[in-house]
Backbone as CSV, one residue per row, in Angstrom:
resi,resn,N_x,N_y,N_z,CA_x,CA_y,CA_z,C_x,C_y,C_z
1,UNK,33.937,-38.952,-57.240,33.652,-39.177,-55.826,34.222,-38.082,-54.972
2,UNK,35.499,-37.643,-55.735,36.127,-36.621,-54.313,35.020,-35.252,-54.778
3,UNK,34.376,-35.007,-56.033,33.745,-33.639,-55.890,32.914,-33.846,-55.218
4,UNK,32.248,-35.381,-54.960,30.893,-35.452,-54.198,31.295,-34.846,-53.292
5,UNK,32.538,-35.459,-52.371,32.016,-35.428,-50.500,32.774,-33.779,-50.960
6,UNK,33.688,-33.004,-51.220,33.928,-31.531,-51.271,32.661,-30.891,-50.975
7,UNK,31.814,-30.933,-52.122,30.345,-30.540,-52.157,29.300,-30.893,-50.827
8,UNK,29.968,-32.222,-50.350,29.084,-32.226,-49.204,29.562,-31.843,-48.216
9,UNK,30.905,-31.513,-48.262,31.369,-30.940,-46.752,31.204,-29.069,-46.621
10,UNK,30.751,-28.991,-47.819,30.560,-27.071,-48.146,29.414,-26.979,-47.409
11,UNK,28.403,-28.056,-47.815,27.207,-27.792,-47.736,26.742,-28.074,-46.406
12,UNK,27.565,-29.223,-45.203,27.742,-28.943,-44.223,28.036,-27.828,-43.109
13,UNK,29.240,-27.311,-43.649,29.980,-26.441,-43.219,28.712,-24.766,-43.238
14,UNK,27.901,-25.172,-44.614,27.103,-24.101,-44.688,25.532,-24.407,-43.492
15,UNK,25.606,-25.856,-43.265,24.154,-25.828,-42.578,24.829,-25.398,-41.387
16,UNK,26.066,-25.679,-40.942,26.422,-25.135,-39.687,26.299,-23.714,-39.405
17,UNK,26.367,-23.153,-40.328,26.329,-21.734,-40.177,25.834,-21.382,-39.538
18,UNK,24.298,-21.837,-40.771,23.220,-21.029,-40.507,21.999,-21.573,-39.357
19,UNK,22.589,-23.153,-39.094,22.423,-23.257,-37.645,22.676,-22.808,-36.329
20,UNK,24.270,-21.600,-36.475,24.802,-20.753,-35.581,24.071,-19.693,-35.654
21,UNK,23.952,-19.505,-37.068,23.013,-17.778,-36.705,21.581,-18.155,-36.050
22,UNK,21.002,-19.151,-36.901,19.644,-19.483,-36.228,19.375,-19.459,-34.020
23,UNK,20.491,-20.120,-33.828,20.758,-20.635,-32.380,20.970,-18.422,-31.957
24,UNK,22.271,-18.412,-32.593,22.451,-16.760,-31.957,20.986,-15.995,-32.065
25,UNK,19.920,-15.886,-33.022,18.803,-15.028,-33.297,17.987,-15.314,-32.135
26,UNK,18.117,-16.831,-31.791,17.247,-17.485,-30.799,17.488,-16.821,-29.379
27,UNK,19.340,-16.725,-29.474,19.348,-15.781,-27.866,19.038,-14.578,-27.929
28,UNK,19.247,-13.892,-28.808,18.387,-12.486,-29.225,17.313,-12.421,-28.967
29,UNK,16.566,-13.083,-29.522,15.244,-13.396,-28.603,14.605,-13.185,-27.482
30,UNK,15.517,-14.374,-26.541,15.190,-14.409,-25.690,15.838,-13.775,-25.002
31,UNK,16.947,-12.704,-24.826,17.721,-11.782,-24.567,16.629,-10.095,-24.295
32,UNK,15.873,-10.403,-25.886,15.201,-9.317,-25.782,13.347,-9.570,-24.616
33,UNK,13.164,-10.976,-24.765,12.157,-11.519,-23.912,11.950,-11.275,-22.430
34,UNK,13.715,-11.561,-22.262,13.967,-11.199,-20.935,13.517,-10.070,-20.135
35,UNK,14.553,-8.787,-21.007,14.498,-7.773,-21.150,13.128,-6.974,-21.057
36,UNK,12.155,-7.327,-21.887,10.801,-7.100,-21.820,10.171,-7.806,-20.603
37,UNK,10.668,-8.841,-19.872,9.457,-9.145,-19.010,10.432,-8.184,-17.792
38,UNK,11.473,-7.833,-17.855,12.466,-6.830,-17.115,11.485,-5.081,-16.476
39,UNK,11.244,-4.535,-17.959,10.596,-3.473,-18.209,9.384,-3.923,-17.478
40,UNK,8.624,-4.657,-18.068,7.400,-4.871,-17.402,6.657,-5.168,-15.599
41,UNK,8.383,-5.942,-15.164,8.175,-5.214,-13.535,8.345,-4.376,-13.015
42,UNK,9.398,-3.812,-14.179,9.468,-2.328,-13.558,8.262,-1.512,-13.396
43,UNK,7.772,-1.569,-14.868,6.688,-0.400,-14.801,4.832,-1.194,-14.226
44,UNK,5.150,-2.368,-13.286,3.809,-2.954,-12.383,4.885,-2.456,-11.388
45,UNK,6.195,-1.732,-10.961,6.829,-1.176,-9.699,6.293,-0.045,-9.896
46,UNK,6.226,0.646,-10.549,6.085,2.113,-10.737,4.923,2.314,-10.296
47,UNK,3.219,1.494,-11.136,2.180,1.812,-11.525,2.328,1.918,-9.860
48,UNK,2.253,0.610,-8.929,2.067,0.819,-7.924,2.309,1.782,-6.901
49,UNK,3.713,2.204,-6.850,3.885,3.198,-6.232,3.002,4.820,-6.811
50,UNK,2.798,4.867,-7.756,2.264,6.085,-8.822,0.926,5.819,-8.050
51,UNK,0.316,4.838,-8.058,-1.104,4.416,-7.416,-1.403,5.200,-6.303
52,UNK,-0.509,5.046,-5.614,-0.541,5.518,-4.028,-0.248,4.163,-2.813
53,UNK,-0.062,3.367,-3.453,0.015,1.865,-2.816,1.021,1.976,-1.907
54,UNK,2.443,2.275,-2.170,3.612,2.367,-1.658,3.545,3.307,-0.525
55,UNK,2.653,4.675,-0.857,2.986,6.184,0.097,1.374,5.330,1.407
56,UNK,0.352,4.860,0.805,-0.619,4.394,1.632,-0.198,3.370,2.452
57,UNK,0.275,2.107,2.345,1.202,1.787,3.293,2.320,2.109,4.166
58,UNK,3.015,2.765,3.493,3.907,3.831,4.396,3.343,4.521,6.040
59,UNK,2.194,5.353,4.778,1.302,6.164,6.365,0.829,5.353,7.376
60,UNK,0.550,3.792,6.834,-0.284,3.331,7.738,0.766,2.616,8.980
61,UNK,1.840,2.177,7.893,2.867,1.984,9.308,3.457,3.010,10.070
62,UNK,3.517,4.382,9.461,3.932,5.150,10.466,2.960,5.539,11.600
63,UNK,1.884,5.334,11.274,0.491,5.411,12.169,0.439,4.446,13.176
64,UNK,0.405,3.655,12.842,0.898,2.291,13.874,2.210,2.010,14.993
65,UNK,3.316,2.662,14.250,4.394,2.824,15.008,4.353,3.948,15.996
66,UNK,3.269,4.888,15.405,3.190,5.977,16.627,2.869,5.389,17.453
67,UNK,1.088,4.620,17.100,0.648,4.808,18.212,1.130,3.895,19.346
68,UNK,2.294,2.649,18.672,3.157,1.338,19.333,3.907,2.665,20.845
69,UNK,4.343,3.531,19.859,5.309,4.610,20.806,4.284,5.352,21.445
70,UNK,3.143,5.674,21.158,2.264,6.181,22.251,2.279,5.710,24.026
71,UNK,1.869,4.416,23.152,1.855,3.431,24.573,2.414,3.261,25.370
72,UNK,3.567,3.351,24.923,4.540,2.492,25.568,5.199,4.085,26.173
73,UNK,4.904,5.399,25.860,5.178,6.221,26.536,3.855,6.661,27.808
74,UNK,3.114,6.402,27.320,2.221,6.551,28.418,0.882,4.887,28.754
75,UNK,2.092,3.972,29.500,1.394,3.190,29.412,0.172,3.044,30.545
76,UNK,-0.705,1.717,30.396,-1.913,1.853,31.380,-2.100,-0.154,31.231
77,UNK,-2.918,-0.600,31.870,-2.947,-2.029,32.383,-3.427,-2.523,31.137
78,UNK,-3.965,-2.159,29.788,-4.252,-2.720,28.367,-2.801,-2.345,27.228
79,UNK,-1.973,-1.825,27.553,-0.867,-1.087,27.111,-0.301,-2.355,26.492
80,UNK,0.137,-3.185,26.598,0.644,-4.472,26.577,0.349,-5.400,25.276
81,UNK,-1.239,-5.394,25.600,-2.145,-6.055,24.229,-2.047,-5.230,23.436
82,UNK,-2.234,-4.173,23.268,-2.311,-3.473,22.395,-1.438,-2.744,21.738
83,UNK,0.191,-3.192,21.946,1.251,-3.687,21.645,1.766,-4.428,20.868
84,UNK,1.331,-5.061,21.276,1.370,-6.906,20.922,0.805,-6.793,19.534
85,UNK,-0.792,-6.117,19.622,-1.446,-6.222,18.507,-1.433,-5.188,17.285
86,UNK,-0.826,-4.047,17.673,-0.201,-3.277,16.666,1.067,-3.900,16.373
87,UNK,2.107,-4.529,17.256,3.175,-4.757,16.198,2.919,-5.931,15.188
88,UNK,2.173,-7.191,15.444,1.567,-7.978,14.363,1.082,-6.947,13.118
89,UNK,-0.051,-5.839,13.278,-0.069,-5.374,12.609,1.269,-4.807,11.597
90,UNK,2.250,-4.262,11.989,3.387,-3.530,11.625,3.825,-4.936,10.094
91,UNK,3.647,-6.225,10.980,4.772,-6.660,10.627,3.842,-7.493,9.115
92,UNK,2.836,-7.205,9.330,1.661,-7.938,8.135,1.777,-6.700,7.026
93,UNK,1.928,-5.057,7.621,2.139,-4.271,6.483,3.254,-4.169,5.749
94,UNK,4.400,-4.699,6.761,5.592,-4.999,6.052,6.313,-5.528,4.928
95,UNK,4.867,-7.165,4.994,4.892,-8.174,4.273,4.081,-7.658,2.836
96,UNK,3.068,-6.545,2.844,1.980,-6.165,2.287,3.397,-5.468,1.124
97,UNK,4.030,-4.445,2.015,5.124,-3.469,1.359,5.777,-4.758,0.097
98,UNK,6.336,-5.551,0.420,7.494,-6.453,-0.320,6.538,-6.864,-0.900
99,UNK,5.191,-7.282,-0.888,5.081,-8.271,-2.174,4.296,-7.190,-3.276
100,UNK,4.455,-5.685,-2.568,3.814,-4.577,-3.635,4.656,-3.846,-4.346
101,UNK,6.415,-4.099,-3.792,7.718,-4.101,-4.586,7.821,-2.476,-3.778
102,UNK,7.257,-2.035,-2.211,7.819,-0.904,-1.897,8.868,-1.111,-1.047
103,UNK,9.690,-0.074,-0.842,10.548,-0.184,0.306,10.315,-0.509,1.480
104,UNK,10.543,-2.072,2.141,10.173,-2.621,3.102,10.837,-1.524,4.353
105,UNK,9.625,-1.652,5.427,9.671,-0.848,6.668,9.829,0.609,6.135
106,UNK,9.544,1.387,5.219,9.304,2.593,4.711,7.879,3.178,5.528
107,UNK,8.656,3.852,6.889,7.470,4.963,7.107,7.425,6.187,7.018
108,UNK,5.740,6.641,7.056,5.511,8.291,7.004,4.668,8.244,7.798
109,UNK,4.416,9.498,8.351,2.837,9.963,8.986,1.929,10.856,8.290
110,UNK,1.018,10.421,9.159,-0.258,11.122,7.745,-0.251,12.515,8.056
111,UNK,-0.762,13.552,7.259,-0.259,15.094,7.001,-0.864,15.678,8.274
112,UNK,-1.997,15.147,9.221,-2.479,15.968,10.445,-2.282,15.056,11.613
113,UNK,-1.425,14.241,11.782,-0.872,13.437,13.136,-0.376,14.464,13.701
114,UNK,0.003,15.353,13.620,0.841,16.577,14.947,-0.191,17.515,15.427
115,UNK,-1.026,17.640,14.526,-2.318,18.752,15.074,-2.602,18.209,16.322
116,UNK,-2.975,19.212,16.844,-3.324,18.587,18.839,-5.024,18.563,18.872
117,UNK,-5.608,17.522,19.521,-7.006,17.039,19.388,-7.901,18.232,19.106
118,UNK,-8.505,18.383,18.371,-9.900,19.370,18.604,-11.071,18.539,17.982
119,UNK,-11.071,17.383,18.706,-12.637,16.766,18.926,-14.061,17.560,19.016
120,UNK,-13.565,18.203,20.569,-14.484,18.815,20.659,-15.423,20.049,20.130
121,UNK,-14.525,20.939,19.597,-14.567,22.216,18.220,-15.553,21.805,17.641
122,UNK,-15.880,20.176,16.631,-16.617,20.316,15.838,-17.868,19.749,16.304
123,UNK,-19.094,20.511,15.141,-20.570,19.740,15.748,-20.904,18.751,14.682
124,UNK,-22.060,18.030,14.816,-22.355,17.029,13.947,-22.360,17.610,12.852
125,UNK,-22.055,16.474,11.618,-22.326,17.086,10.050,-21.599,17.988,9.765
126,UNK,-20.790,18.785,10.288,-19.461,19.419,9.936,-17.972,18.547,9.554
127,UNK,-17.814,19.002,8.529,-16.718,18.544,8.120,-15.553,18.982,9.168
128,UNK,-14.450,18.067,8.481,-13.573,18.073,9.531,-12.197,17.150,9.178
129,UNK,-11.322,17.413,9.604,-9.714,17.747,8.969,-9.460,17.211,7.552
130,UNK,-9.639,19.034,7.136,-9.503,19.514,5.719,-8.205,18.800,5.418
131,UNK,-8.170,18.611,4.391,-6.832,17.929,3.561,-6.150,16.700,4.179
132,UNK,-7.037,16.027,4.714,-6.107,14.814,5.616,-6.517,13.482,4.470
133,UNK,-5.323,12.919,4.598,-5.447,11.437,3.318,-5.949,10.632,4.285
134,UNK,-6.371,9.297,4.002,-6.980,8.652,4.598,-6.125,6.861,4.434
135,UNK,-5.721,6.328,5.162,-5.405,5.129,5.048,-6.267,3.999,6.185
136,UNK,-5.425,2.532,6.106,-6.068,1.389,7.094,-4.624,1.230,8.297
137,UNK,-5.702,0.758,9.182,-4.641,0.840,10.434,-4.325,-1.203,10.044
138,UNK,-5.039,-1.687,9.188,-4.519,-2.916,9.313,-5.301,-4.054,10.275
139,UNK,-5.996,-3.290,11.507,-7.193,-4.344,11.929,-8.345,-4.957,11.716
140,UNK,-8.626,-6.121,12.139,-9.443,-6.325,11.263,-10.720,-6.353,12.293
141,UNK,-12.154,-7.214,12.310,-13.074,-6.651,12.675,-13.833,-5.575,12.013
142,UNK,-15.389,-5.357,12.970,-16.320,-5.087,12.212,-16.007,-3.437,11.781
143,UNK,-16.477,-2.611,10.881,-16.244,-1.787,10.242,-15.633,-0.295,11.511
144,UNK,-14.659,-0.155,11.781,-14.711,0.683,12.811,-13.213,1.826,12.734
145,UNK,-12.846,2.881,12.895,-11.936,3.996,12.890,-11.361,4.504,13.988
146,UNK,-9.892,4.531,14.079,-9.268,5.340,15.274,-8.563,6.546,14.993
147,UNK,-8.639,7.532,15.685,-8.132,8.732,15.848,-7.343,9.629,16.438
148,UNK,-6.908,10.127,16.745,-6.088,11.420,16.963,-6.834,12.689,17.693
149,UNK,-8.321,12.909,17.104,-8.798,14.151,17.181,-9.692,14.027,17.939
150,UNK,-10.805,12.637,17.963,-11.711,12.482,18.446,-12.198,11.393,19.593
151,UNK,-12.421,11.612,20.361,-12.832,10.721,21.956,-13.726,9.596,21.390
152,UNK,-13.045,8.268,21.647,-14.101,7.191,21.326,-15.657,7.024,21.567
153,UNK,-16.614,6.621,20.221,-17.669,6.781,20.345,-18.394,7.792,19.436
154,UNK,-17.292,8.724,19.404,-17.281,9.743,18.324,-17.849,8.671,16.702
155,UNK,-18.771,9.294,15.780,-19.088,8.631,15.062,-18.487,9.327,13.252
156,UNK,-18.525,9.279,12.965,-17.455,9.528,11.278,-17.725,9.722,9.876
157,UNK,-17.946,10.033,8.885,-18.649,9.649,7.966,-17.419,9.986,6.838
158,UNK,-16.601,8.987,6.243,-15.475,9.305,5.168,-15.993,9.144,3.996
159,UNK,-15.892,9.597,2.960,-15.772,9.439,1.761,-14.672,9.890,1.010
160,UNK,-14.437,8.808,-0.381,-13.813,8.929,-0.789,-14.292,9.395,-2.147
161,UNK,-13.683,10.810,-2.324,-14.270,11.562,-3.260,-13.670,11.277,-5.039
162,UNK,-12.648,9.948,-5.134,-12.496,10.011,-5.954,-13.292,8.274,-6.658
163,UNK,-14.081,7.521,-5.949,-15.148,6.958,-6.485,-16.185,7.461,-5.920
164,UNK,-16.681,8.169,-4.750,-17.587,8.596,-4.017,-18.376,7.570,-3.611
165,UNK,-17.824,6.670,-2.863,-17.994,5.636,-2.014,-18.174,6.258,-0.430
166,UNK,-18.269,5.511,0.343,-18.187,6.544,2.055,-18.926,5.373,2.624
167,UNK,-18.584,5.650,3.823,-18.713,4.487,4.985,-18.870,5.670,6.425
168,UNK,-19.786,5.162,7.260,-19.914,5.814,8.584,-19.069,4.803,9.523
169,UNK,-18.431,5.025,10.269,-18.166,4.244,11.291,-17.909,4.845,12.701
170,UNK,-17.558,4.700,14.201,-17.607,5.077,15.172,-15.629,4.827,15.638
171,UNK,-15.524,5.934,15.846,-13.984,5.681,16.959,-14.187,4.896,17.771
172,UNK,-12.937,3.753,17.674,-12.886,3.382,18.767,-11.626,2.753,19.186
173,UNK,-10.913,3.607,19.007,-9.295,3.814,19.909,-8.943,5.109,19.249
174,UNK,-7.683,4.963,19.916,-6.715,6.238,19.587,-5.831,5.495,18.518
175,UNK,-5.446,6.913,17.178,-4.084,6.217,16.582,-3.621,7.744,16.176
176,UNK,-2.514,7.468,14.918,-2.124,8.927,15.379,-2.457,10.002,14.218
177,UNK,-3.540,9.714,13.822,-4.167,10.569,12.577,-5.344,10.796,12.696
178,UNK,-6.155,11.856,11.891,-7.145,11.826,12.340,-8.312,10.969,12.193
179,UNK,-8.441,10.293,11.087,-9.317,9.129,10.429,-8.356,8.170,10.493
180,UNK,-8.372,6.578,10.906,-7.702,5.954,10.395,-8.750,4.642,10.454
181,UNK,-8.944,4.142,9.184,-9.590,2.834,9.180,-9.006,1.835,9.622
182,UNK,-10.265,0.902,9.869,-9.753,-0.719,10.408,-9.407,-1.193,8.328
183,UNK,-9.425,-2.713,8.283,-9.305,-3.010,7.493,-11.203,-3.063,6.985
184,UNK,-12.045,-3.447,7.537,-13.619,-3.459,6.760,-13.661,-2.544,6.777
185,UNK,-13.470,-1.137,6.901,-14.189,-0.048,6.772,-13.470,0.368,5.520
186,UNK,-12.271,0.044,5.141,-10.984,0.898,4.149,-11.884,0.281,2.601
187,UNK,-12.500,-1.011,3.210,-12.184,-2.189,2.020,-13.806,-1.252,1.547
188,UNK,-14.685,-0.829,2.087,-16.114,-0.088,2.115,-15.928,1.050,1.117
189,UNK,-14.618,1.688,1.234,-14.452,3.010,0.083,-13.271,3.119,-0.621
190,UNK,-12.346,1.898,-0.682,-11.133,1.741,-1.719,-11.047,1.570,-2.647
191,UNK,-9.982,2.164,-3.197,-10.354,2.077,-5.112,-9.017,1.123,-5.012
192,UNK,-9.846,-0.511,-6.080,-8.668,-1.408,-6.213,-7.450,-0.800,-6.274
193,UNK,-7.041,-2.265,-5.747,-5.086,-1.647,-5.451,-4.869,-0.453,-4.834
194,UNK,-5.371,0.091,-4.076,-4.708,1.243,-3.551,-5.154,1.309,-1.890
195,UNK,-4.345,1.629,-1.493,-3.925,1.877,0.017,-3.977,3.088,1.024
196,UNK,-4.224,3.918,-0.144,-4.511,5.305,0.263,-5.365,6.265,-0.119
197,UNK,-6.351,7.011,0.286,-7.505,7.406,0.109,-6.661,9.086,-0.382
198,UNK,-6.306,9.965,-1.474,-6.143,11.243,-1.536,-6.690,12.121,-0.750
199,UNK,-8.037,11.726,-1.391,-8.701,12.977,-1.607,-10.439,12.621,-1.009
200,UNK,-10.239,12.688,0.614,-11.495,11.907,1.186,-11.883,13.572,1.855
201,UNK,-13.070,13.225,2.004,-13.979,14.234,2.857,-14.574,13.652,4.314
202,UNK,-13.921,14.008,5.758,-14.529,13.608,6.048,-14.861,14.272,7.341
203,UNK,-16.170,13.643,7.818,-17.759,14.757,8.554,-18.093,13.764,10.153
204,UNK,-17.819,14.653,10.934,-18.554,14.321,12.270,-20.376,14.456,11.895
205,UNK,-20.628,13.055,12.252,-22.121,12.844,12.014,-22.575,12.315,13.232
206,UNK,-21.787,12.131,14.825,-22.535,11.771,16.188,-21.295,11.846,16.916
């Protein structure tokens, strides 16, 4: 009888073991599970910013914040609303930034916001500001673009040369770049997930 229970307390002592290693392999596991779903936001942080997602939102709030500071430096009896309705805007791209994992309130301006207007310079069907990226000002409504360069009414023709998509639309405000889409016009030539147009061409057509 005493070799029985000896024998059964070994053999205990042994399921314990290998119930410890089993349990430890298990946090290994999920140690390494972790870890992997770790990596994996990182690099849906990266893709996005790599996208252009992060730098296309950026521009568009710094575009917006100009033109908030436009106003309010040279205001006029609509100055107010249109205040009001760019900073809603600001604060919806803000929200856009955090749930796309960029640096919330991270602005830039787009590469030809300082050029001084030359609307008038160009004729129809001429292209027109070479190398400028293209983002959304965030409004919404029917398909329409504000500018920097060109006197409302002015009419537009962007494409985006890297699906070769393009949309015509007409100015109609000021912002502080030279193309800047509403939200229907962006959504007309955007390549999923992305926020920012590289490599657009775009042509005074009225």
């Amino acid at each position: 009888m005493s070799r029985r229970r000896s024998l059964g307390t070994k053999k205990k002592i042994a399921l314990l073991a290998g119930a410890a290693t089993v349990a430890g392999g298990g946090a290994f596991v999920m140690a390494n599970a972790s870890n992997a779903a770790q990596t994996t936001q990182n690099a849906q942080t990266k893709a996005a910013q790599d996208s252009g997602v992060c730098q296309g939102l950026a521009t568009a709030l710094g575009n917006n914040q100009r033109f908030i500071e436009g106003q309010r430096a040279n205001p006029d009896a609509q100055s107010e609303a249109r205040i009001a309705n760019r900073e809603a805007v600001v604060a919806e791209i803000e929200r856009k930034q955090e749930a796309s994992g960029c640096a919330v309130g991270e602005s830039a301006q787009d590469s030809q916001a300082t050029q001084p207007p030359a609307g008038g310079a160009a004729q129809a069907g001429e292209q027109v500001c070479d190398g400028s990226t293209v983002t959304l000002s965030g409004e919404g409504g029917a398909p329409a673009a504000s500018s920097n360069q060109f006197p409302v009414g002015t009419k537009l023709k962007v494409t985006n040369l890297d699906n070769n998509k393009s949309t015509t639309v007409e100015v109609n405000s000021v912002s502080g770049s030279c193309a800047l889409l509403n939200n229907a016009a962006f959504e007309q030539v955007r390549e999923e997930g992305s926020f920012l147009i590289r490599r657009a061409l775009i042509e005074k057509v009225g």
